[in-house]
Biotite code that builds the C-alpha atoms (Angstrom):
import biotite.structure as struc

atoms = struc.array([
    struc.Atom([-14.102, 2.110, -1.603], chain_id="A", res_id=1, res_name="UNK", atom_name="CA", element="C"),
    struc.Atom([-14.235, 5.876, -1.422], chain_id="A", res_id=2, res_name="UNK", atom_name="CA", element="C"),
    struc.Atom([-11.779, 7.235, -3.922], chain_id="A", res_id=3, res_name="UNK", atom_name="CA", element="C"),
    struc.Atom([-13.572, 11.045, -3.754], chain_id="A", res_id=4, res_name="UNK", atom_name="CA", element="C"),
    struc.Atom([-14.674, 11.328, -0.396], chain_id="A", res_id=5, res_name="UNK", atom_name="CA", element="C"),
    struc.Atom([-17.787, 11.244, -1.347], chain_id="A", res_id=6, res_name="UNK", atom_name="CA", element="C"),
    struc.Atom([-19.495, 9.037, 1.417], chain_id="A", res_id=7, res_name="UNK", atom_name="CA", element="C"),
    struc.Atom([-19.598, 11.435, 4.171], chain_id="A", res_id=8, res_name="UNK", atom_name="CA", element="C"),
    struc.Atom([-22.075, 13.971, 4.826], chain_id="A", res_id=9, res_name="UNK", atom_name="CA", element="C"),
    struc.Atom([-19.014, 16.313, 5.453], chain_id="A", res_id=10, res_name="UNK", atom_name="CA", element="C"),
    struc.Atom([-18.434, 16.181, 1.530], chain_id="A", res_id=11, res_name="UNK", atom_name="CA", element="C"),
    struc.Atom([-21.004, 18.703, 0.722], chain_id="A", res_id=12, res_name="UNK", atom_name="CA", element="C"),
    struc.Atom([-22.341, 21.885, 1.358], chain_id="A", res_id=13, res_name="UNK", atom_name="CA", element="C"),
    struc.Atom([-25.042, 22.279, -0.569], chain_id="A", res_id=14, res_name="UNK", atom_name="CA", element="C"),
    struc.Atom([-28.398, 20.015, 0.074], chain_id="A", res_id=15, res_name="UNK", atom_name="CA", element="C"),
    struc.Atom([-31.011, 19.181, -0.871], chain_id="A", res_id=16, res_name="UNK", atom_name="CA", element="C"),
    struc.Atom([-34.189, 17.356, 0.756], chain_id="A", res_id=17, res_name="UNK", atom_name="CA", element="C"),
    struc.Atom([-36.647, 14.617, -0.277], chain_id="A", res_id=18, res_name="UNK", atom_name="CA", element="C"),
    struc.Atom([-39.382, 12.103, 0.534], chain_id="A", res_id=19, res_name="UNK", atom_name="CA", element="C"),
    struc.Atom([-39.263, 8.708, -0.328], chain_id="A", res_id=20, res_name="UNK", atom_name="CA", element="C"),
    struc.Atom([-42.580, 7.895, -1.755], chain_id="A", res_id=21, res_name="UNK", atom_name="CA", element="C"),
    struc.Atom([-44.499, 4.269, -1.989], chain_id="A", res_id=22, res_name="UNK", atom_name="CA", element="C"),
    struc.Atom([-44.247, 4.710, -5.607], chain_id="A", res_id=23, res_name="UNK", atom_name="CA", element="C"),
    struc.Atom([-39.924, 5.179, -5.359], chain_id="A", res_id=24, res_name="UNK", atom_name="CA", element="C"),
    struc.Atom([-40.250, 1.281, -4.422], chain_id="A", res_id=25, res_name="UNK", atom_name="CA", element="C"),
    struc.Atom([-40.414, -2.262, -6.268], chain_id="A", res_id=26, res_name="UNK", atom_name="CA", element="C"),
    struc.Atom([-42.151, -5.518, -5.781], chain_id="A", res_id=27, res_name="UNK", atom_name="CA", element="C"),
    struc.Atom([-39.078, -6.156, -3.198], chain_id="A", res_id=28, res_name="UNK", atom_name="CA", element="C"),
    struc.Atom([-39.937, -3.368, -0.839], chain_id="A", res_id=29, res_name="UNK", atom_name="CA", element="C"),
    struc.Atom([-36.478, -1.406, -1.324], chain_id="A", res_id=30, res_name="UNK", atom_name="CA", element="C"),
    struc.Atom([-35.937, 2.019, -3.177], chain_id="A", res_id=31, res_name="UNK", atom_name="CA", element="C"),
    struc.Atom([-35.666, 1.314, -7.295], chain_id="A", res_id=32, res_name="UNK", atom_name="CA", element="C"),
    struc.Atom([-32.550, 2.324, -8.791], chain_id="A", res_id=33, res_name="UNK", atom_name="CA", element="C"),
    struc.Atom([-34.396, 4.306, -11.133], chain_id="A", res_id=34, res_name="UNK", atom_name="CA", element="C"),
    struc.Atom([-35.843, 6.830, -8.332], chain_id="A", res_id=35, res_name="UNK", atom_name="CA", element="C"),
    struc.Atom([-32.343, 6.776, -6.697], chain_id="A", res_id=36, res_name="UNK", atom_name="CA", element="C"),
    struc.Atom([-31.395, 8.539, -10.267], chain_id="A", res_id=37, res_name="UNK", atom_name="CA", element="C"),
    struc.Atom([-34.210, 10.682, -9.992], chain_id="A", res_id=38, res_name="UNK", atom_name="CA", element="C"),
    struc.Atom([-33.247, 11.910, -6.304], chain_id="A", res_id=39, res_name="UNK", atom_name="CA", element="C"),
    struc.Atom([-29.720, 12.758, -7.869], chain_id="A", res_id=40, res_name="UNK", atom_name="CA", element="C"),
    struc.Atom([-31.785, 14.784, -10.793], chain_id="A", res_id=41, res_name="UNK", atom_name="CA", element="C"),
    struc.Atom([-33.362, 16.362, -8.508], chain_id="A", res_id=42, res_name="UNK", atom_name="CA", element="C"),
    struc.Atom([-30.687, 17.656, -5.900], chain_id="A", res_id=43, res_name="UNK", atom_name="CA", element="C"),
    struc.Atom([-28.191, 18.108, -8.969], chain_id="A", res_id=44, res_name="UNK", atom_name="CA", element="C"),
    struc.Atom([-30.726, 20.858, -10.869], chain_id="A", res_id=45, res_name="UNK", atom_name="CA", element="C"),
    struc.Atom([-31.416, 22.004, -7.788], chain_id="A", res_id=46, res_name="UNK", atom_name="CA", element="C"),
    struc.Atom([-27.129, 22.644, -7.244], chain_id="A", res_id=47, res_name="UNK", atom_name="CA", element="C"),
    struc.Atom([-27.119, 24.197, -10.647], chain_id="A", res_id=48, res_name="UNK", atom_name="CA", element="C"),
    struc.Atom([-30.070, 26.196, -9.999], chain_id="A", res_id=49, res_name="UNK", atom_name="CA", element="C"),
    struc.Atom([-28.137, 27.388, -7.245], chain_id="A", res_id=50, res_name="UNK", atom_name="CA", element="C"),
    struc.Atom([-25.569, 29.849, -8.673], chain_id="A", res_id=51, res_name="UNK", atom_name="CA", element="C"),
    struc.Atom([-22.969, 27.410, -9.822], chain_id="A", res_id=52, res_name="UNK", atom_name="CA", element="C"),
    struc.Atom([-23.480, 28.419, -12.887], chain_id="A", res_id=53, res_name="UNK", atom_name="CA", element="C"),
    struc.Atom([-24.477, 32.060, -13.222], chain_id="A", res_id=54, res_name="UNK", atom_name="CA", element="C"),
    struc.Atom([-23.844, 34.085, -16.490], chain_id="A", res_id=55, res_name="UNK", atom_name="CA", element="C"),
    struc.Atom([-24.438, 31.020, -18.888], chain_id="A", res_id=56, res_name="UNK", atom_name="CA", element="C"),
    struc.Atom([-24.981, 33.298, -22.215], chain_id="A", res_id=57, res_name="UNK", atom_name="CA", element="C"),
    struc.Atom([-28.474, 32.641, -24.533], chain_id="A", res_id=58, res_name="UNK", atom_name="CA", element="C"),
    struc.Atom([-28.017, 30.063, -26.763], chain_id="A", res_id=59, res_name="UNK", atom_name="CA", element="C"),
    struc.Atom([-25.813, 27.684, -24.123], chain_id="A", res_id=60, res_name="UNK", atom_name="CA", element="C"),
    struc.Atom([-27.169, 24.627, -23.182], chain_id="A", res_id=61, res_name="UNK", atom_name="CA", element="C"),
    struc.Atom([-26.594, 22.082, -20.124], chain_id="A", res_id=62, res_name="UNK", atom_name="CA", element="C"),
    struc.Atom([-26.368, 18.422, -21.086], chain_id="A", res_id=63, res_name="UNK", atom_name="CA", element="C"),
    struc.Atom([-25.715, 14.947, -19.190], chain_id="A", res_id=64, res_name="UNK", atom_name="CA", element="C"),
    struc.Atom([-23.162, 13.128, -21.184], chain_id="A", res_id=65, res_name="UNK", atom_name="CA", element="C"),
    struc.Atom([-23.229, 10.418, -18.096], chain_id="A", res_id=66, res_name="UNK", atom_name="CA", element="C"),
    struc.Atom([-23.866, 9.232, -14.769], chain_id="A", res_id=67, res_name="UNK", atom_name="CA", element="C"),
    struc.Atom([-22.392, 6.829, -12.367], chain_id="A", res_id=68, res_name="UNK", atom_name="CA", element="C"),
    struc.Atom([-24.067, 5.334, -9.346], chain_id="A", res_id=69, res_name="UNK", atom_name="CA", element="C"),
    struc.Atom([-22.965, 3.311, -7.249], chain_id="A", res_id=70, res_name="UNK", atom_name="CA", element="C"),
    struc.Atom([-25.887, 2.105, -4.816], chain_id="A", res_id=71, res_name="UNK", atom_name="CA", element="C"),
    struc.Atom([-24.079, 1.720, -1.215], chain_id="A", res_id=72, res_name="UNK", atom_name="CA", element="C"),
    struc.Atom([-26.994, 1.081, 0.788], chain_id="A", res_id=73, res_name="UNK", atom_name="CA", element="C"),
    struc.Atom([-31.020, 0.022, 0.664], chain_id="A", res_id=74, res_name="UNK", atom_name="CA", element="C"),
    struc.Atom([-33.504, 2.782, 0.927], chain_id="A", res_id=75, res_name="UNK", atom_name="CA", element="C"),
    struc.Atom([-37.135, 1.985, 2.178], chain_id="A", res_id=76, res_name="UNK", atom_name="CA", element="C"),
    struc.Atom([-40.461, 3.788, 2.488], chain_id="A", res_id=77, res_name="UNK", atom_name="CA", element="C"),
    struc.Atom([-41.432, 5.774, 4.228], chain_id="A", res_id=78, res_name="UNK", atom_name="CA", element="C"),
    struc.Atom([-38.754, 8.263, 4.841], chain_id="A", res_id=79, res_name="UNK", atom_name="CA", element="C"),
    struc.Atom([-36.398, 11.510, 4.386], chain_id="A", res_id=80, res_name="UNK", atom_name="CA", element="C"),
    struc.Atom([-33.539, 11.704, 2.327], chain_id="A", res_id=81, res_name="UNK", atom_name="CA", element="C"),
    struc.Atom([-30.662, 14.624, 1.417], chain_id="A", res_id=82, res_name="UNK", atom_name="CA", element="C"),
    struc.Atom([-29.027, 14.774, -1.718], chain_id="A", res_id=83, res_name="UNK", atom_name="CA", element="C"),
    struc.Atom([-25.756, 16.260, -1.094], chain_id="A", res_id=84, res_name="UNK", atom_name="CA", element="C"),
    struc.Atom([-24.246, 18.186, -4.578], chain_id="A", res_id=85, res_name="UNK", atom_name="CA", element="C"),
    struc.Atom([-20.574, 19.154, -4.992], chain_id="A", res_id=86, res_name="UNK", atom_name="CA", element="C"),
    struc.Atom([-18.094, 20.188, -7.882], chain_id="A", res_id=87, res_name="UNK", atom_name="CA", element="C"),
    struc.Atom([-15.514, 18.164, -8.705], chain_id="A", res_id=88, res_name="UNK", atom_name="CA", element="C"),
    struc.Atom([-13.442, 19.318, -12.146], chain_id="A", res_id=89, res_name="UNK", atom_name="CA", element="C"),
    struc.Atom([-13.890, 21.421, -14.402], chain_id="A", res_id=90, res_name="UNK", atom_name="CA", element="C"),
    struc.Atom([-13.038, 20.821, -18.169], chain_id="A", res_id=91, res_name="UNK", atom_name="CA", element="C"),
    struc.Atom([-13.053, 22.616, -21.487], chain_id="A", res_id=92, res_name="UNK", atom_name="CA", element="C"),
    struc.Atom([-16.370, 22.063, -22.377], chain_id="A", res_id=93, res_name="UNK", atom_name="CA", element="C"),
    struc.Atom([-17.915, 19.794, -19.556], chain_id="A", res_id=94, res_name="UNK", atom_name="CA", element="C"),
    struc.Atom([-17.714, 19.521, -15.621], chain_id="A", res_id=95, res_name="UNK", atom_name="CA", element="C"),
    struc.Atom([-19.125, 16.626, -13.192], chain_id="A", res_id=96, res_name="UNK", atom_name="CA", element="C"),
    struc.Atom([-21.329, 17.069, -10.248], chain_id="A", res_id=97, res_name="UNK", atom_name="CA", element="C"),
    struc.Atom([-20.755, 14.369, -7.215], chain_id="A", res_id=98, res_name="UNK", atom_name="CA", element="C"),
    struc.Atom([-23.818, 13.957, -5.097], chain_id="A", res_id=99, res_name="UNK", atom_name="CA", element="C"),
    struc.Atom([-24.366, 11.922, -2.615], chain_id="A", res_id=100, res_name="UNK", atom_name="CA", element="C"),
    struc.Atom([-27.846, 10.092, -1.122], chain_id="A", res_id=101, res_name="UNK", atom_name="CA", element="C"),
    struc.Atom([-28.047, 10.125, 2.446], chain_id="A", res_id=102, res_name="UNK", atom_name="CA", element="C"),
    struc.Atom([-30.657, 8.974, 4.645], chain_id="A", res_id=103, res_name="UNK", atom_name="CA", element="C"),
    struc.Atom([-29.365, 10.007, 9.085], chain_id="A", res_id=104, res_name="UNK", atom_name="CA", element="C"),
    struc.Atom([-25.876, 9.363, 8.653], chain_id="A", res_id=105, res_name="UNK", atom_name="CA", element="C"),
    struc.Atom([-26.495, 6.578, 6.235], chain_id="A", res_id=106, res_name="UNK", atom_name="CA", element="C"),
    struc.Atom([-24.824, 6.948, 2.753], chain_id="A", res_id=107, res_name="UNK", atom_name="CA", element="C"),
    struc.Atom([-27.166, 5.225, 0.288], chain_id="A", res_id=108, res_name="UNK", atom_name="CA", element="C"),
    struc.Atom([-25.986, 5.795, -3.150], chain_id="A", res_id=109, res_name="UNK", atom_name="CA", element="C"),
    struc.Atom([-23.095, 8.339, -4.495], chain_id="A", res_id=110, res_name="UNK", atom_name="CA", element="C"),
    struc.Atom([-22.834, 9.524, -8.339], chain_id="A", res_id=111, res_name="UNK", atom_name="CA", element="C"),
    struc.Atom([-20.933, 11.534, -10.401], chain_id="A", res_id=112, res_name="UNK", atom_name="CA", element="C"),
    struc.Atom([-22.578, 13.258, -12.958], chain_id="A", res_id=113, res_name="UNK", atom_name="CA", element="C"),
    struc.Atom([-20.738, 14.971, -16.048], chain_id="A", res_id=114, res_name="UNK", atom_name="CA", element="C"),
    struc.Atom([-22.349, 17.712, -17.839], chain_id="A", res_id=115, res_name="UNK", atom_name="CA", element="C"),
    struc.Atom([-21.605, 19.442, -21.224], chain_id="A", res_id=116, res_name="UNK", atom_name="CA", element="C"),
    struc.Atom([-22.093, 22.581, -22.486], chain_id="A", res_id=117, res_name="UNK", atom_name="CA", element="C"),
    struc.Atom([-23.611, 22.577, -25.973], chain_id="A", res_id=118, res_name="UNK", atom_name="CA", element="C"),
    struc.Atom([-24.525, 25.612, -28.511], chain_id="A", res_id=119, res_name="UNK", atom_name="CA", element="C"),
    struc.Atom([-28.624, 25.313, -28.939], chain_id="A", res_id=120, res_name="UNK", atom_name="CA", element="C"),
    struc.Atom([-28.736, 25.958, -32.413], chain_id="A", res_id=121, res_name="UNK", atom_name="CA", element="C"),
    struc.Atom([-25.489, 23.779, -33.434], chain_id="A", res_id=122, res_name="UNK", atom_name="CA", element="C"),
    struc.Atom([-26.080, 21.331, -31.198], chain_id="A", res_id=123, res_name="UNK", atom_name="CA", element="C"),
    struc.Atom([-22.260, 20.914, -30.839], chain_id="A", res_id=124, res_name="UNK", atom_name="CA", element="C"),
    struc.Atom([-20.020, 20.877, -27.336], chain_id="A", res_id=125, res_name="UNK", atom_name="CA", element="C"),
    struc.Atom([-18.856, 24.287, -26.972], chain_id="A", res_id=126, res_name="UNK", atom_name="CA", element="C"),
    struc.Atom([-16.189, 25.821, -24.457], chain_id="A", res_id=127, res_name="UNK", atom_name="CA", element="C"),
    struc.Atom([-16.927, 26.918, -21.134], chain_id="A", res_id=128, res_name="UNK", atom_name="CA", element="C"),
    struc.Atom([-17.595, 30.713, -21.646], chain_id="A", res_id=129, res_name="UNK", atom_name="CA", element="C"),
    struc.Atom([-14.509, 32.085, -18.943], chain_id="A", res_id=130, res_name="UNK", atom_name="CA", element="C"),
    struc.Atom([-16.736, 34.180, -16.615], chain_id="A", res_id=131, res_name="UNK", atom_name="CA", element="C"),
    struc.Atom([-18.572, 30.935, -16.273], chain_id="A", res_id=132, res_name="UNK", atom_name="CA", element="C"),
    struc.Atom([-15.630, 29.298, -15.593], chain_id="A", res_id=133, res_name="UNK", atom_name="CA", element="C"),
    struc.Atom([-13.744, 31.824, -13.061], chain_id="A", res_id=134, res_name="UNK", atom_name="CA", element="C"),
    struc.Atom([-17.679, 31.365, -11.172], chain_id="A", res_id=135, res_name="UNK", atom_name="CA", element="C"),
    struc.Atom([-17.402, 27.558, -11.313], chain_id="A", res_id=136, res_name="UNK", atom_name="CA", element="C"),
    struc.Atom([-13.613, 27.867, -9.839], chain_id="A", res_id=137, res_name="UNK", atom_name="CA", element="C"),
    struc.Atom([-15.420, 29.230, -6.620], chain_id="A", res_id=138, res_name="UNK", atom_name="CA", element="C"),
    struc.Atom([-17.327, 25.733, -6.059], chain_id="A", res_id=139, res_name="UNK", atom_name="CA", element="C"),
    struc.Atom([-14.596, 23.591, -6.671], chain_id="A", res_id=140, res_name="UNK", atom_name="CA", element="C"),
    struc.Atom([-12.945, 23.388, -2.817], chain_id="A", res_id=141, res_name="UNK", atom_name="CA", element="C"),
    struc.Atom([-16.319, 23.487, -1.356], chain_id="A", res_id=142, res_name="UNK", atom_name="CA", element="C"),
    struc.Atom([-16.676, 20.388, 0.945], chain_id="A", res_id=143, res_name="UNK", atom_name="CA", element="C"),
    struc.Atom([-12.898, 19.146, 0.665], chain_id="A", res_id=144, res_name="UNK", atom_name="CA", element="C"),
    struc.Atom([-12.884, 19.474, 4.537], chain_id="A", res_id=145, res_name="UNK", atom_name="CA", element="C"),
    struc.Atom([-14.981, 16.101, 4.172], chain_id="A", res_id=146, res_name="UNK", atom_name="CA", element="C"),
    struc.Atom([-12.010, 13.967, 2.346], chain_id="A", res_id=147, res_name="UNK", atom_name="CA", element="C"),
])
């Protein structure tokens, strides 16, 4: 089940690419769920990082409140991966990330990742700031052309 689309390569626009390295895998030869969350990390800063969010004022903060994965397919080393990033909603004070692992054609693992803005010196969720927001909009019906 596909409820977001989120299983096809035409999902995203934005990728990001990786190596699978010897050290990704565990005593039964296939890709650890724990670098599988790691290759999401990694192509989800680099989204970010991108210009998703530009304008976030001194003092906000990015947070993961959570993560879902659901692991599709086994990954093996050695190999080439994309991590495919994409916006799906934006809230008050949080929005979620969908990526998606592909190896080829291959989807190995999709996630949704929700992030929250916090005030560094509270600590405490904070809203959105709207320039951020109106930015953010821009993301939102990238890759729809895939669902």
């Amino acid at each position: 089940m596909d409820p977001a689309g989120m299983m096809s390569r035409d999902a995203y626009s934005f990728w990001h690419a990786e190596k699978i390295r010897f050290s990704d895998t565990d005593m039964i030869g296939h890709v650890n769920n724990v670098a599988f969350a790691a290759f999401i990390e990694s192509g989800r800063v680099a989204f970010v990082h991108s210009g998703v969010i530009r304008g976030m004022p001194a003092g906000l903060l990015l947070v993961m409140a959570r993560i879902e994965i659901d692991y599709r397919a086994e990954l093996h080393w050695p190999g080439d991966i994309d991590i495919g990033s994409r916006l799906l909603r934006i809230g008050t004070t949080s929005f979620a990330v969908g990526s998606g692992v592909f190896r080829g054609t291959l989807c190995a693992a999709t996630a949704v990742t929700t992030l929250v803005v916090i005030d560094r010196a509270t600590r405490q969720s904070t809203a959105i700031p709207e320039a951020v927001r109106a930015q953010m909009q821009t993301y939102l019906d990238v890759g729809a052309a895939g669902r």
